[in-house]
C-alpha positions in Angstrom: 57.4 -6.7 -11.4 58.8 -4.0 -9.5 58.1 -1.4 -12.3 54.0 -2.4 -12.7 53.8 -2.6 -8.5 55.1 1.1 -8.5 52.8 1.7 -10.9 49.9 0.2 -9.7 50.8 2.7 -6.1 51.3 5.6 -8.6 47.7 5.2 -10.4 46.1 4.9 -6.7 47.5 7.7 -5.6 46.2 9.5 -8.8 43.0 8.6 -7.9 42.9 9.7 -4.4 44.7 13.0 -5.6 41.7 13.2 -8.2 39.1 12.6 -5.1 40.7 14.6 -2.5 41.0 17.8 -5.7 37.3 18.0 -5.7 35.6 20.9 -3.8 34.0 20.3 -0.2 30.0 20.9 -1.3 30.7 17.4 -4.1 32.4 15.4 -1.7 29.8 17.0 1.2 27.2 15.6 -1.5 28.7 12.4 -1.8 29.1 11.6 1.7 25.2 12.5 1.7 24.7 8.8 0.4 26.3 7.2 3.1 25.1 6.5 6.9 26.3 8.7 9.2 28.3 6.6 10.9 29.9 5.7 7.8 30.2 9.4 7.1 32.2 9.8 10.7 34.7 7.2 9.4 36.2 8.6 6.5 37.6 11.0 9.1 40.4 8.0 8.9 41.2 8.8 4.7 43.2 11.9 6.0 43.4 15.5 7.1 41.4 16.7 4.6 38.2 14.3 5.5 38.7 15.1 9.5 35.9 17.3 9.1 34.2 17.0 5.9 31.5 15.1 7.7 30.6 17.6 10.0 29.0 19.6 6.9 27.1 16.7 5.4 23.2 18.2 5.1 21.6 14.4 5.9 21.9 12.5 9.1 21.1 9.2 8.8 21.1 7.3 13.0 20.5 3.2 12.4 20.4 1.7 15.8 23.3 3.3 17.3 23.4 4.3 20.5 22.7 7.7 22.3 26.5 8.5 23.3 27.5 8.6 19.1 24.1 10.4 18.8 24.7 13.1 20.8 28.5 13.5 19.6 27.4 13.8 16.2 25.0 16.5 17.0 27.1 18.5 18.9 30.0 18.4 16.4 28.3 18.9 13.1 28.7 22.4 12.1 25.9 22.5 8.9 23.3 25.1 9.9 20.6 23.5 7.9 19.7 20.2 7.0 18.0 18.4 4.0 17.0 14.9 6.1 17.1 13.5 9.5 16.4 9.7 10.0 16.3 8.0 13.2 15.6 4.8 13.9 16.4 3.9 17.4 16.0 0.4 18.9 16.4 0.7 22.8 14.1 2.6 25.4 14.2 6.2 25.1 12.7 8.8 27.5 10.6 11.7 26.3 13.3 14.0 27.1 15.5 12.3 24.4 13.1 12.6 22.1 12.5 16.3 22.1 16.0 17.2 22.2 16.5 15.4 18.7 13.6 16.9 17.5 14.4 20.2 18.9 18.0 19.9 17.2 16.5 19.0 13.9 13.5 21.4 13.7 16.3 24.5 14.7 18.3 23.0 11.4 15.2 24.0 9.2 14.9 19.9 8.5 12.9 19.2 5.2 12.5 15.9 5.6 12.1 13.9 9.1 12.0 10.4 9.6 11.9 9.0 13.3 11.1 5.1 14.4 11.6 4.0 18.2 11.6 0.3 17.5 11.3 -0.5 20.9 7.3 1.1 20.6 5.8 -0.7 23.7 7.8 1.6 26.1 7.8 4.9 23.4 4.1 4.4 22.7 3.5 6.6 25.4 5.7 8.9 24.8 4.0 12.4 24.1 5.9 14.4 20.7 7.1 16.9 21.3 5.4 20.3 20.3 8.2 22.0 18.1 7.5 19.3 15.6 4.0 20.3 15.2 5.5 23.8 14.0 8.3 23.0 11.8 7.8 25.1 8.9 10.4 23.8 7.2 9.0 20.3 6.5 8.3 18.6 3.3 8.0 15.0 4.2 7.4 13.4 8.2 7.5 9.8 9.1 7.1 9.1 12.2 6.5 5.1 13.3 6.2 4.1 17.0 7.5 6.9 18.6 4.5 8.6 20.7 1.3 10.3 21.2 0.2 13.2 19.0 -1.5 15.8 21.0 -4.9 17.1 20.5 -4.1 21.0 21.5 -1.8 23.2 20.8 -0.4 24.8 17.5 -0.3 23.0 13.7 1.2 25.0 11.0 3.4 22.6 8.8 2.6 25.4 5.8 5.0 23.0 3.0 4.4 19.6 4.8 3.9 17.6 1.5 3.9 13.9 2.9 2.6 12.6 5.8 3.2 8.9 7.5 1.5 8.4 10.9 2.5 4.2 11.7 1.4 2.6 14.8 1.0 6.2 16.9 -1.1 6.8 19.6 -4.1 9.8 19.9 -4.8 11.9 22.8 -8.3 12.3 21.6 -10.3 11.5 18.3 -9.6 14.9 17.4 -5.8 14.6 17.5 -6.2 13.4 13.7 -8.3 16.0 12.1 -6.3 18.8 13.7 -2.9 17.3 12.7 -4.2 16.9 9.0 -6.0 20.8 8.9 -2.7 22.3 10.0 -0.9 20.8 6.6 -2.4 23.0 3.9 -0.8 21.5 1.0 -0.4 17.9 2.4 -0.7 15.3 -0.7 0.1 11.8 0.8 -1.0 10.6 4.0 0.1 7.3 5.0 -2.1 6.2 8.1 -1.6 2.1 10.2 -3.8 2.5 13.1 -2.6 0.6 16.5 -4.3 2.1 18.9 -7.9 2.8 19.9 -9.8 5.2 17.7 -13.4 5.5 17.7 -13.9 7.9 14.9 -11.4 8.3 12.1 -12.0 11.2 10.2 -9.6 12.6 7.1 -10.4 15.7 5.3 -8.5 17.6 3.4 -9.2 19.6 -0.4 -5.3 18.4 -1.4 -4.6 15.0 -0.4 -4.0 13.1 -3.8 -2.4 9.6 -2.1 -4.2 8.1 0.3 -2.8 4.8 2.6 -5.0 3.7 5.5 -4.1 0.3 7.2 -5.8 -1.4 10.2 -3.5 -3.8 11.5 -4.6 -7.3 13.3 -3.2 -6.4 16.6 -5.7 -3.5 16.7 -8.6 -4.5 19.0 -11.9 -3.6 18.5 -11.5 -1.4 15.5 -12.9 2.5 14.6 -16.9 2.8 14.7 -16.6 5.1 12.2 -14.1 6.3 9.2 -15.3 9.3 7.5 -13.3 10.3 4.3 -13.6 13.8 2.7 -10.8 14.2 0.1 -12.0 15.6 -3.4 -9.0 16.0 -5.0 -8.0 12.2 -4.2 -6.2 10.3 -7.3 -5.0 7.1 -5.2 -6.4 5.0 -2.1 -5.3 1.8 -0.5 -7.2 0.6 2.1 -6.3 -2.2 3.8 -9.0 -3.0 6.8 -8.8 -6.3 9.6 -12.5 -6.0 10.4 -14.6 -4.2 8.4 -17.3 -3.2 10.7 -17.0 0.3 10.4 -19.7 2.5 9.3 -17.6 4.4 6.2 -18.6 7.2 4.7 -16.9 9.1 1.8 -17.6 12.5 0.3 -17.3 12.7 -3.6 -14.5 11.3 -4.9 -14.5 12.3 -8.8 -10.9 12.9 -9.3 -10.5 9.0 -8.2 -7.8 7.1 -10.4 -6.7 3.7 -8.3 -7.9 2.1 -5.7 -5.6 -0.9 -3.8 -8.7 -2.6 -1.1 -7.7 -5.3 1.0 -10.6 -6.9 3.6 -9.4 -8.9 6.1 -12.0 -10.8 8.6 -12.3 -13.7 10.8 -15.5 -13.9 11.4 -18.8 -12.5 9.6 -18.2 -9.8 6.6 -21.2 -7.9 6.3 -21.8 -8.1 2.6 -23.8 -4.0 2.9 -20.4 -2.9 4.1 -18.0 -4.2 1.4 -20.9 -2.2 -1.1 -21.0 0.8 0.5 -17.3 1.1 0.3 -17.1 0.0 -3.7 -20.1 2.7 -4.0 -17.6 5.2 -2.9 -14.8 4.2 -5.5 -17.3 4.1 -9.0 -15.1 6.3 -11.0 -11.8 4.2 -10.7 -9.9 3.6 -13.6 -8.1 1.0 -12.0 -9.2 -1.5 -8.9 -7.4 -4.2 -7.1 -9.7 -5.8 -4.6 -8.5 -8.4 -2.2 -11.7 -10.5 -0.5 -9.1 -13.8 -0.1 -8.9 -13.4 3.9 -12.7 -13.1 4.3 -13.5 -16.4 6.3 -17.5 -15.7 5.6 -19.5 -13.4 3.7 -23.3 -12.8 4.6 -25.6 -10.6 2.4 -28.0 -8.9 5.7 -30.0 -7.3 2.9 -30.6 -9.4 -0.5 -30.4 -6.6 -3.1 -29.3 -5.7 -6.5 -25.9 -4.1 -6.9 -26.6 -0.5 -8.0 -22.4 0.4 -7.8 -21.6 1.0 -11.8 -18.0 1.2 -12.5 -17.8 3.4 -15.9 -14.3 4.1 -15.8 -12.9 0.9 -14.6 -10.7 -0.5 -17.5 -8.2 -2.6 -15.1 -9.5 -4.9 -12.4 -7.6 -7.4 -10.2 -9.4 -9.6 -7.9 -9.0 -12.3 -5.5 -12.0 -13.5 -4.5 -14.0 -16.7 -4.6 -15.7 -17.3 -8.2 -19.3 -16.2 -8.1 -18.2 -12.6 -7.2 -16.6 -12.3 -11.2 -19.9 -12.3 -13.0 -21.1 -9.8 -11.0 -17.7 -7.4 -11.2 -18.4 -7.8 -15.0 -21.7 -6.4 -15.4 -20.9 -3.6 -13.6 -17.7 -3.0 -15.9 -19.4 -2.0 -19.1 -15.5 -0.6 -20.3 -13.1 -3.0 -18.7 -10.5 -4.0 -20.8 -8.0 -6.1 -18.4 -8.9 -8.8 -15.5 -6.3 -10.1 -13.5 -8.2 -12.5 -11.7 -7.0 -15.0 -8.6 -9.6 -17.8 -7.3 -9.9 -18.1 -3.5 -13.2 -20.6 -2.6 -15.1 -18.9 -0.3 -16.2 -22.1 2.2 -19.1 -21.0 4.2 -22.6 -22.1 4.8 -24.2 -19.3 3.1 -22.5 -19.5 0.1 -25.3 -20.2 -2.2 -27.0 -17.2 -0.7 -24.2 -15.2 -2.6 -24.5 -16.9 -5.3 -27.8 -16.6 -6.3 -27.0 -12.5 -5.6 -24.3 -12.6 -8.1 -26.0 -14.6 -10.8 -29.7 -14.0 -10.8 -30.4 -17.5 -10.8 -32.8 -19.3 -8.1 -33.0 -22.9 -9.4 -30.5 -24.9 -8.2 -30.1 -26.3 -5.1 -27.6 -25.8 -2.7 -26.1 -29.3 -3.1 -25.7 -28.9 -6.3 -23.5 -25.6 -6.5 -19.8 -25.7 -5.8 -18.5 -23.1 -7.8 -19.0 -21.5 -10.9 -22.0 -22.2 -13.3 -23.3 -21.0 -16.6 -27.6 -20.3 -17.2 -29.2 -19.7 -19.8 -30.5 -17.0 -18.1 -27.6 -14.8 -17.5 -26.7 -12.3 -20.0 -23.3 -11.8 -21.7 -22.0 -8.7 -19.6 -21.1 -5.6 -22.5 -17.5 -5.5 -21.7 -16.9 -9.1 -23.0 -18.5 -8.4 -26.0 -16.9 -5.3 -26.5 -14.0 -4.3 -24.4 -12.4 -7.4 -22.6 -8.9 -7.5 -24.4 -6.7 -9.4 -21.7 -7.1 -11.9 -19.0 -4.7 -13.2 -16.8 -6.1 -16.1 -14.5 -3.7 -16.9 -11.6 -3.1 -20.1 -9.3 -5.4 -22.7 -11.6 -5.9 -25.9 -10.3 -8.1 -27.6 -12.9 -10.9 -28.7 -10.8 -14.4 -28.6 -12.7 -15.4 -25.1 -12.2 -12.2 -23.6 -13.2 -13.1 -25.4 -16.4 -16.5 -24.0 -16.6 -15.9 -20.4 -16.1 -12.4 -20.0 -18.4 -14.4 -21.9 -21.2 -17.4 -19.3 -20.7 -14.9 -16.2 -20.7 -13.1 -17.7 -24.1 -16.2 -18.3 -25.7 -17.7 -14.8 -24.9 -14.8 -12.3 -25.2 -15.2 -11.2 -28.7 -12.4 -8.9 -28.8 -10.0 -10.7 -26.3 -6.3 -10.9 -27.4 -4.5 -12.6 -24.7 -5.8 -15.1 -22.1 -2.7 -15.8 -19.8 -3.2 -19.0 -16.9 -1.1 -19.8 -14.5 -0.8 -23.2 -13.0 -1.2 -23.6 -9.6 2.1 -24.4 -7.9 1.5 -27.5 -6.3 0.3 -29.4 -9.3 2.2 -32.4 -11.0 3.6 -32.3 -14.9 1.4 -34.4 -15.8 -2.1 -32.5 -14.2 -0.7 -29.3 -16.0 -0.8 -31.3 -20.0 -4.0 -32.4 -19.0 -5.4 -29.0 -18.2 -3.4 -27.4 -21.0 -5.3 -30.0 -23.5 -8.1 -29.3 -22.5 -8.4 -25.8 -22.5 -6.7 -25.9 -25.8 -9.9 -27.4 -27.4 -12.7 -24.6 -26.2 -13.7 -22.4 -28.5 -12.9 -18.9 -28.5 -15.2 -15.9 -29.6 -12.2 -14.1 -30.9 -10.5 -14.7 -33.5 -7.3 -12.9 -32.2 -7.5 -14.9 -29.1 -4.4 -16.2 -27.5 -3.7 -18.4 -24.8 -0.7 -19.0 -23.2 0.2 -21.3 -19.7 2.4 -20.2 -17.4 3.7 -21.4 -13.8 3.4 -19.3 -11.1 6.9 -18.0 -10.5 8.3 -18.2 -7.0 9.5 -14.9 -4.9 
């Protein structure tokens, strides 16, 4: 016992031999994975790690507090960094702030990420200047840490990413001047806070596109102006929706991610006019589910053809999925999620979506079939997969998966999933009876799923 304990010590030491044997940029590199306060303690392994740490090229501050901040600074010895993340949880003054910028920004710091969790006293807090002429950035974060200024120099020449969370803005112009000082900018990350009247983005290289308007915002923008030709990628994600949007061309347009949050009155012209702007999407995920009421101001036909869409996921209430499919002539996947939209008015949308004037309102409660609408061309043609979420078997669920299975001639797969609170015994009885609709595809599968829990 003896003989394997010694050698148990002697293949440890090996190893640590091995480690310590490698040169000071690999185990500088390795330490690069670990916080920075973890970095400072392997000053403990020995003589050889007193210093390594010193010479790591990311610093990485997690709630710590200023007197290890400031150590660390003034002992590390690398003349340039790679990152800088901060992420500081107690009040801060806007002296602090500057001189942690400062010390990054003389590093030649590629990428900078700074959070002041404590944002109702940092809010305030105006950023400092030097960061707004950092050559050397890639990629900035900044989230609850200040006010970004409306004069002064902008050159960030290799700034490549962009993340503005809940900041404030000296002036409406504080935006556009940030955004035209990052020539080759390509993501831009935007949640809105504050008050903005006028939110405008333009840029010819932006490809990524985030814009988020959070529910503690009050009031919301008046207007969002978007000029971004080279745009591949937008999520949108609005509380209010009562902004007047308007968007230059957007041809280079790949995905779109919209979610449309209101608790009052959703104008129906403004969810339009900001679908009109996204007609050559290849792929669309459109969230209505948090619209409390819906109200068409002017009863018209949708003119918004999507000719590239071949993926769409919605979550919407029913009688908006005939219309999204005759406006699809090429769509080729539906991921669809049913969210009854209970309002007074809605068999005013109704009779929008499908053409049909003859029923009365007492007698419409979700999905129906008439003669008199015709088969949309991407379910005679296209339509190879359908995936219906959070089915609960009530009679119009019924009426519109048997009208999509009779219809699809090409369809391949038609996935539902139960709704989660439903019984064993609900989930055979829909599961029967879907089995026995007929399909217009030969190839047609369908397959029941529950919903799986995260």
């Amino acid at each position: 016992m003896t003989e394997q304990r010694s050698g148990r010590r002697l293949k440890s030491s090996q190893i640590d031999d091995r480690l310590s044997d490698l040169p000071d940029s690999v185990l500088s590199h390795i330490l690069s994975f670990l916080s920075t306060q973890e970095s400072v303690a392997t000053t403990i392994l020995g003589r050889r790690w007193r210093y390594l740490w010193s010479y790591v090229p990311n610093l990485d501050f997690d709630c710590v507090n200023q007197e290890i901040i400031y150590r660390v600074l003034l002992q590390h010895k690398l003349r340039s960094l790679t990152a800088f993340r901060l992420h500081y949880a107690t009040r801060c003054s806007a002296y602090q702030l500057e001189t942690w910028i400062t010390f990054a920004a003389a590093r030649n710091v590629r990428k900078l990420d700074l959070c002041l969790k404590d944002h109702v006293s940092s809010r305030r807090i105006a950023l400092p200047r030097c960061l707004f002429t950092c050559e050397t950035l890639v990629d900035l974060s900044l989230d609850s840490c200040g006010v970004v200024p409306s004069s002064g120099a902008v050159r960030l020449p290799r700034l490549k990413k962009l993340d503005l969370w809940y900041l404030d803005y000296e002036t409406h112009e504080s935006l556009p001047r940030l955004i035209s000082g990052c020539p080759v900018l390509e993501e831009l990350s935007i949640i809105f806070y504050g008050d903005i009247v006028y939110c405008n983005v333009s840029s010819p290289t932006i490809k990524k596109f985030l814009l988020k308007f959070t529910s503690e915002y009050c009031g919301g923008p008046d207007r969002l102006e978007i000029n971004t030709p080279a745009l591949e990628y937008i999520e949108i994600n609005d509380y209010f929706l009562n902004i007047k949007i308007k968007c230059g061309v957007l041809t280079s347009l790949f995905e779109a991610n919209i979610t449309l949050q209101n608790d009052g009155q959703l104008c129906f012209q403004s969810l339009r006019k900001c679908l009109d702007s996204l007609c050559n999407v290849k792929y669309l995920t459109l969230d209505l589910s948090r619209c409390v009421e819906i109200i068409d101001s002017v009863p018209s036909p949708w003119t918004t053809s999507f000719r590239n869409l071949t993926q769409l996921e919605l979550i919407a209430d029913c009688c908006f999925l005939p219309k999204f499919l005759e406006i699809a002539d090429n769509l080729e996947i539906l991921i669809f999620t049913e969210q009854v939209c209970r309002c007074n008015i809605q068999l005013k949308l109704y009779k929008l979506c499908c053409y049909d004037q003859r029923y009365d309102e007492e007698e419409i409660e979700g999905w129906k079939e008439t003669p008199q609408r015709k088969v949309p061309r991407c379910l005679s043609s296209h339509l190879r997969i359908i995936k219906l979420l959070d089915i609960k078997g009530n009679k119009h669920d019924f009426e519109f998966i048997r009208y999509l299975l009779r219809n699809a001639q090409v369809l391949e797969m038609m996935e539902i999933a139960y709704a989660e609170a439903l019984t064993l015994e609900e989930k055979v009885n829909i599961l029967e009876k879907i089995s026995r609709f007929q399909r217009g595809s030969n190839k047609c599968e369908v397959a029941f799923v529950d919903v799986k829990v995260t």
